[in-house]
C-alpha positions in Angstrom: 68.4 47.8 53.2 69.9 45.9 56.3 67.9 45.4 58.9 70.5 47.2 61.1 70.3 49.8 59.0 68.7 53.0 60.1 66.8 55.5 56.8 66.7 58.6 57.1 70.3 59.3 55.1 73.1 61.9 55.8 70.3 64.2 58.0 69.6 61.2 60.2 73.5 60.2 60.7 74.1 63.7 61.2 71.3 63.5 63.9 72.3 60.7 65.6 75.8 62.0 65.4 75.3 64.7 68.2 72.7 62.4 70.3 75.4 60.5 71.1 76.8 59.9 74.4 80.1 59.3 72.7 80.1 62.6 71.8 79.5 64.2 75.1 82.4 62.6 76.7 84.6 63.0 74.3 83.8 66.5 74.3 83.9 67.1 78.0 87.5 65.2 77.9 88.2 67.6 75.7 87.2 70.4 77.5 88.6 69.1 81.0 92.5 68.7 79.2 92.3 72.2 78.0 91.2 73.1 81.4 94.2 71.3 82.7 96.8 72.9 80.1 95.3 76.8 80.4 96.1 75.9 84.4 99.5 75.1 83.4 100.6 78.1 80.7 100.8 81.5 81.4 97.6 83.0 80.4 97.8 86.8 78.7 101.5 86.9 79.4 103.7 89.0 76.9 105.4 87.1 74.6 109.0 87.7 76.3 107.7 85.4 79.3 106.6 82.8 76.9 110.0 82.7 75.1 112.0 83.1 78.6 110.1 79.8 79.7 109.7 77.0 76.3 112.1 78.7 74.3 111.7 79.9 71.0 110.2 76.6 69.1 107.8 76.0 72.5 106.6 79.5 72.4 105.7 79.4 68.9 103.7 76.4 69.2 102.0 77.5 72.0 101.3 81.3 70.6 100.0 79.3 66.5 97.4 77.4 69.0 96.7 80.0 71.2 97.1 78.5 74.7 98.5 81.8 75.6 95.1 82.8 75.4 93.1 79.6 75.4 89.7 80.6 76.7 89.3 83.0 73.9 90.9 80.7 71.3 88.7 79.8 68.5 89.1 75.9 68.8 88.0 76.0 72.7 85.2 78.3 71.3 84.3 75.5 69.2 84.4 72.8 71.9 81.8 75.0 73.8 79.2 75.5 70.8 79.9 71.5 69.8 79.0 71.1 73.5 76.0 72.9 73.3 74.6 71.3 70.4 75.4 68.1 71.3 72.7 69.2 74.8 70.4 70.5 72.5 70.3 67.7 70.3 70.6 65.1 73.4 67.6 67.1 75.0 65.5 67.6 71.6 65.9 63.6 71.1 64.7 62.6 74.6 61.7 65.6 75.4 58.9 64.2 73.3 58.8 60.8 75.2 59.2 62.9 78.6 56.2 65.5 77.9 54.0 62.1 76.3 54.6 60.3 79.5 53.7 63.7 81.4 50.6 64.1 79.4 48.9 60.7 79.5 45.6 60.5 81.1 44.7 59.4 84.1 41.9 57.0 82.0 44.6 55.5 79.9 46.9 54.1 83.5 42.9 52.7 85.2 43.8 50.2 82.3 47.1 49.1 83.0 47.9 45.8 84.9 50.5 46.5 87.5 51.7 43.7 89.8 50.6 43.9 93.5 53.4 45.1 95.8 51.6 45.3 99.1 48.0 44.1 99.8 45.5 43.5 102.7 41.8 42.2 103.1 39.2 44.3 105.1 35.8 43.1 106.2 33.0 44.5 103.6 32.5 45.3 100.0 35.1 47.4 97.7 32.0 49.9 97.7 32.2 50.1 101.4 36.0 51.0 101.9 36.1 53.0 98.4 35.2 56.4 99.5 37.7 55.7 102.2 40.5 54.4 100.2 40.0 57.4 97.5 40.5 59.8 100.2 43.4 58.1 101.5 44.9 57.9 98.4 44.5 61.9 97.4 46.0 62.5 100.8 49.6 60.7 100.3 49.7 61.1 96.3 47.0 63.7 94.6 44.1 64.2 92.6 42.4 60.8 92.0 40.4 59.0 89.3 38.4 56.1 89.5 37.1 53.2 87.2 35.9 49.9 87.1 36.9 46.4 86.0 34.3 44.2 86.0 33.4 43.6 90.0 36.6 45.7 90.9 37.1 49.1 91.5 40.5 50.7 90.5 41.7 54.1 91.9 44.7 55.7 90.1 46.6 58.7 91.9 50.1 60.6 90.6 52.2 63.1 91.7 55.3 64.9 90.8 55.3 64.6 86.9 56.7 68.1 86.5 60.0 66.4 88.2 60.9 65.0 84.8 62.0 68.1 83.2 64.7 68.6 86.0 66.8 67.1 83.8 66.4 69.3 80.9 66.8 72.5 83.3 69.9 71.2 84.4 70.6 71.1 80.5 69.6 74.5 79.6 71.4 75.9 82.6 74.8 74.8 81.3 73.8 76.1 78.1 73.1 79.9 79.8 76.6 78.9 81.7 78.4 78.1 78.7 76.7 81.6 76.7 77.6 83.5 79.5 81.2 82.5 79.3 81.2 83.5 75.5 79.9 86.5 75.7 82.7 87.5 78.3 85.5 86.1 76.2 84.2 87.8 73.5 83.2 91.2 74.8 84.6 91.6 78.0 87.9 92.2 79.0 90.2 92.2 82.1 93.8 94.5 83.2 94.9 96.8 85.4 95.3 100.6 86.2 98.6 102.2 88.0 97.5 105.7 88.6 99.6 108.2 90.6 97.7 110.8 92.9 96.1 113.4 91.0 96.8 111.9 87.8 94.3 110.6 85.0 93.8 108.1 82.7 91.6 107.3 79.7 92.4 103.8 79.1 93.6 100.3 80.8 96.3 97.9 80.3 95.8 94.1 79.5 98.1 91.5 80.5 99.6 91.1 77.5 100.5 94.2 77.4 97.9 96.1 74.9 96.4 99.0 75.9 92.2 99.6 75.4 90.0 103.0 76.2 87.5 102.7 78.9 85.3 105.1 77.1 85.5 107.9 80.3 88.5 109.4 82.4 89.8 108.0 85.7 90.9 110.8 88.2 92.9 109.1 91.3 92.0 112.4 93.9 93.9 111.0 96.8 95.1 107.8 98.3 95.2 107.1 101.8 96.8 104.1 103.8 96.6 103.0 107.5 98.7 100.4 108.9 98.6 98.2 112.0 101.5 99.0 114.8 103.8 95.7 113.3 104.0 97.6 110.0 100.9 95.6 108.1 98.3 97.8 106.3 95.2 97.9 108.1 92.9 99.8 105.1 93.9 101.6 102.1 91.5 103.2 99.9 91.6 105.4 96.8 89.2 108.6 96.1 88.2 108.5 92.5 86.3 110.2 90.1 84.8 109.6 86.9 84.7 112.0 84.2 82.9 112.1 80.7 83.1 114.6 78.0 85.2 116.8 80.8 82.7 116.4 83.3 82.7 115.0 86.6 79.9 112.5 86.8 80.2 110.0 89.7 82.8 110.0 93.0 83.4 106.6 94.4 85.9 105.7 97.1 87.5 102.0 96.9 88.6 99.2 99.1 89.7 96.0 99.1 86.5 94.1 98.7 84.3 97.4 98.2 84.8 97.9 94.3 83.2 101.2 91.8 81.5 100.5 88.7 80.9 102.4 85.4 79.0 101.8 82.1 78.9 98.1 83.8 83.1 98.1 84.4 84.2 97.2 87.8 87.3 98.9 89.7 88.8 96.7 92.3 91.4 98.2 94.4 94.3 95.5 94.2 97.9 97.0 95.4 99.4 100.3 96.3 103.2 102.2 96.6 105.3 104.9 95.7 105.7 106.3 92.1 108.8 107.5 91.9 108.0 110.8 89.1 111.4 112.5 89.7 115.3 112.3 90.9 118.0 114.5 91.7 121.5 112.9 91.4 125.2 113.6 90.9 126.6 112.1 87.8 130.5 111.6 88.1 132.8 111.4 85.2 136.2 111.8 84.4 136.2 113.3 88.2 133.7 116.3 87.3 130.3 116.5 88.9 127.3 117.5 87.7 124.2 117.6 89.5 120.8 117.0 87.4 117.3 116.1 87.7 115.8 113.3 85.8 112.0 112.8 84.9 110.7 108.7 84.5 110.9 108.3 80.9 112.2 111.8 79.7 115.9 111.9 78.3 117.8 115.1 79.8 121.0 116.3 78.3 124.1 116.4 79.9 126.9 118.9 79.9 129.9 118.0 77.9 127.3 115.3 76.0 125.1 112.8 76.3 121.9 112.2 78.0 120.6 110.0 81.0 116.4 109.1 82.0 115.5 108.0 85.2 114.0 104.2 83.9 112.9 103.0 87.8 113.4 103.7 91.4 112.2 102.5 94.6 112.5 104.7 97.4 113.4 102.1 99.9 115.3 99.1 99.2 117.1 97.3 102.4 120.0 94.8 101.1 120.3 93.4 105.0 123.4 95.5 106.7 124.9 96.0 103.9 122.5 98.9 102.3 119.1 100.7 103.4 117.5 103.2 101.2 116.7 104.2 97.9 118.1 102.4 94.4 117.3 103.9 91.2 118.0 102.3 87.6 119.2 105.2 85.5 119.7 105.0 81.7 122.9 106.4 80.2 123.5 107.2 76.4 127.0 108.4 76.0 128.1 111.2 73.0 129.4 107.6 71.4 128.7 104.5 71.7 125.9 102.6 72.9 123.5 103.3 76.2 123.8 101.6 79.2 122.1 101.0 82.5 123.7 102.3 85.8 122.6 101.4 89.5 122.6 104.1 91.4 122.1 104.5 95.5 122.3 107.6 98.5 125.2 109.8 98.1 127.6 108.6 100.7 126.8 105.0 100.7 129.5 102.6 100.7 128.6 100.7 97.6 130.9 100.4 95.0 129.1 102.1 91.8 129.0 99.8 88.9 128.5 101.1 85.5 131.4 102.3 83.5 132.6 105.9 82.8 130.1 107.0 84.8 129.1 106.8 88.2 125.3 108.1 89.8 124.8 108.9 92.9 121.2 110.0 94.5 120.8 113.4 96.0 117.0 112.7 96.1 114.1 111.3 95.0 110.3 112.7 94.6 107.3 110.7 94.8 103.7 110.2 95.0 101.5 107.6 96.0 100.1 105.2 93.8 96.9 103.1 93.5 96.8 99.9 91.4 93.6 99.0 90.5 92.2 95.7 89.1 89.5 96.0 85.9 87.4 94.1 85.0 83.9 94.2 82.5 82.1 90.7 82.1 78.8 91.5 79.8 78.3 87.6 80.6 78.4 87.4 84.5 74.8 87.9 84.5 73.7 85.1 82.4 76.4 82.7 84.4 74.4 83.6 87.7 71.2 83.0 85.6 72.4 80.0 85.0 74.0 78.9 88.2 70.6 79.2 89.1 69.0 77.6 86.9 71.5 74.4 87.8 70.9 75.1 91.4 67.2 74.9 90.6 67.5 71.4 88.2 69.8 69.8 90.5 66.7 70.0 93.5 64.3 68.8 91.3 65.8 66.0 89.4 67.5 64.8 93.2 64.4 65.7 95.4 61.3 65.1 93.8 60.2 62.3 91.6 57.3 60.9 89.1 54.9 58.5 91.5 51.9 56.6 90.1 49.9 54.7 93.0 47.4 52.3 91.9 43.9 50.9 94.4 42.3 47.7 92.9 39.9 47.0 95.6 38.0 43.5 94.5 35.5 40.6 96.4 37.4 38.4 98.3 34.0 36.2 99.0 32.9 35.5 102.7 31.8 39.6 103.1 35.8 40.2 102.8 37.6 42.9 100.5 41.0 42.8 99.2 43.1 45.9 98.1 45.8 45.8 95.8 48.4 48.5 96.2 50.8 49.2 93.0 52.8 51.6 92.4 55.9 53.3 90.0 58.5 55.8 90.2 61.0 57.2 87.9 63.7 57.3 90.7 63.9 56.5 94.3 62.4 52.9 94.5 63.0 52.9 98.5 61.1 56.2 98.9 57.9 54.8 96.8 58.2 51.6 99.0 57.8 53.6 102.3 54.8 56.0 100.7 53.2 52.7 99.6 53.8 51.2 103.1 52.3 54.5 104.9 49.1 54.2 102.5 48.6 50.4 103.7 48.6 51.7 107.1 46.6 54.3 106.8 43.7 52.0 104.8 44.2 49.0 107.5 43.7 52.0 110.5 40.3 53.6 108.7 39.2 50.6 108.5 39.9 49.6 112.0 37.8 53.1 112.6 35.2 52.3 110.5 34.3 48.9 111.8 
């Protein structure tokens, strides 16, 4: 074997594989780019928008790797768990050194030689200024424990060794992070709800487009709006209710920024308006009127043939001094030949009507408020403010606190004289060890001013 060479075999290389720093940033590149490219794509869009933007080669790329839906794609998935087990085995690797060095006795660092890094010489014996210097030690540091080499007297003190597993909370903190964002790709779900007053619904659509059952009924009882005197809404809320198994079981009122929740789903109110559920218009051909009334959706026969739906309407649309009031998109499908699309606007406006054979012209329009609502269910959010926590918690202690080992070697100095040794180490913040060390000095050189 070469003396580079490390045994062990494929387990070992495997090992060492995710230990590696490499790794980590490779991985978090990784991460960070897919970041950047799910910023840039339309996320949960239906595939017309795709096509409409990359075209029909640039959509199907984009739709065979999923970054159309990136965060619930199986590679980024991958990422995440090859993340995670490159923590665990970073963590695993570096914890047994960390809890020995937390667990060595206090007998075992009375033995070590540490280099003197401040010192002074008092009158007396080490036997007169130890009592003194023991309790000036547990003051600034902790518990202390004392020995002897040969005519010295050593005093060892050290505080803080907890601090070195801030690092590994701040790893298993991402990890809880990085679960908690799996389990709401996963399992949860996000989409919205346009429900017209007094109407119900059993289920919720997604941005793409798919529909999926909430599991209850959603009763929209009344919506209510108040505006400020310029014409900006001041408040609007929406009375709901919540039925199960054709029972009501819980009222809730929403606002923006007060949101309902059910069987852990949150109800957001997001946007409001008119439905438009039914018009009355005149359709002209051939010079004959005909006066009808269209539902959203439902195809109504017309006399002498064909049929016509109401597809949209708003019931105020202002085209600057040209128009002011209602437009309506009305579908057309004639005895023969194919259906068509006609514009239609007030009876009596002067606006040419487009369309064909056939002209529309609205009589009137019926409406009812609606209330869209923004839903949302996240089984993960809790274990993401776990482990925002938990970071929170890491970043404190692995920033703020520290590993500090003081050494005393008080020894003759001949002539009735003492000399104290001060020594100390710290796994982080040198400067802050320095001033402790210098504050201890002090403190010895003024007790013994007192003493004298």
């Amino acid at each position: 074997m070469k003396p580079t060479e490390k045994p062990g075999g494929a387990g070992q290389r495997f090992w060492d594989f995710f230990a590696s720093v490499k790794l980590s940033f490779v991985l978090l590149l990784s991460l960070a780019l897919a970041s950047v490219l799910g910023t840039l794509l339309p996320q949960k869009e239906h595939v017309s928008v795709c096509v409409q933007q990359f075209g029909e080669t640039g959509a199907r790329l984009i739709l065979g790797l999923r970054l159309d839906d990136m965060y619930h794609a199986p590679w980024f998935v991958l990422l995440l768990a090859l993340l995670a087990a490159n923590l665990v085995v970073c963590s695993l690797n570096r914890l047994p050194l960390t809890l020995k060095l937390m667990a060595k006795e206090p007998a075992e660092e009375l033995k070590r030689s540490r280099p003197a890094q401040a010192s002074l010489t008092l009158a007396g014996t080490p036997d007169d200024h130890l009592e003194r210097a023991a309790a000036a030690l547990k003051q600034a540091v902790g518990p202390v424990t004392q020995g002897q080499d040969g005519p010295a007297r050593v005093l060892f003190a050290e505080k803080g060794a907890w601090s070195r597993l801030g690092v590994y909370l701040v790893h298993l903190s991402v990890l809880v992070i990085m679960a908690g964002a799996i389990v709401g790709n996963i399992w949860g779900f996000a989409g919205f709800i346009n429900l017209n007053q007094g109407s119900t619904t059993d289920h919720l659509d997604l941005d793409n487009g798919a529909q999926i059952p909430l599991g209850f009924s959603l009763r929209l009882d009344k919506f209510t709006a108040e505006f400020h005197p310029d014409g900006m809404p001041k408040e609007y809320r929406s009375d709901i209710t919540f039925i199960e198994n054709g029972q009501e079981v819980q009222k809730a009122v929403l606002m923006v920024n007060h949101p309902a929740q059910r069987h852990g789903i949150d109800f957001y109110q997001a946007s409001y308006g008119q439905s438009v559920t039914k018009l009355s218009a005149n359709f002209i051909k051939d010079g004959q009127t005909q006066t009808v009334a269209l539902a959203h959706g439902q195809w109504t026969d017309l006399e002498g043939g064909g049929k016509a739906l109401l597809i949209e309407a708003r019931p105020e649309v202002n085209m600057g001094g040209m128009y002011k009031g209602p437009v309506a998109r009305v579908g057309y499908q004639p005895p023969q030949g194919e259906a068509m699309a006609l514009t239609a606007f007030q009876a009596g406006a002067k606006i040419p009507m487009r369309g064909g054979p056939v002209s529309v012209e609205i009589l009137e329009l019926e409406s009812t408020p609606y209330s869209g609502l923004q839903v949302k269910y996240d089984p993960g959010v809790w274990l993401i403010w776990v482990g925002c926590t938990l970071m929170v918690a890491g970043f404190v202690v692995a920033f703020y606190f520290a590993h500090r080992k003081v050494w005393l070697r008080l020894t003759p100095a001949g002539k009735g004289r003492c000399k104290i040794e001060i020594a100390g180490s710290t796994n982080k913040n040198r400067l802050g060890l320095t001033r402790l060390l210098e504050r201890l000095s002090a403190r010895l050189a003024a007790g013994a001013a007192q003493g004298e």
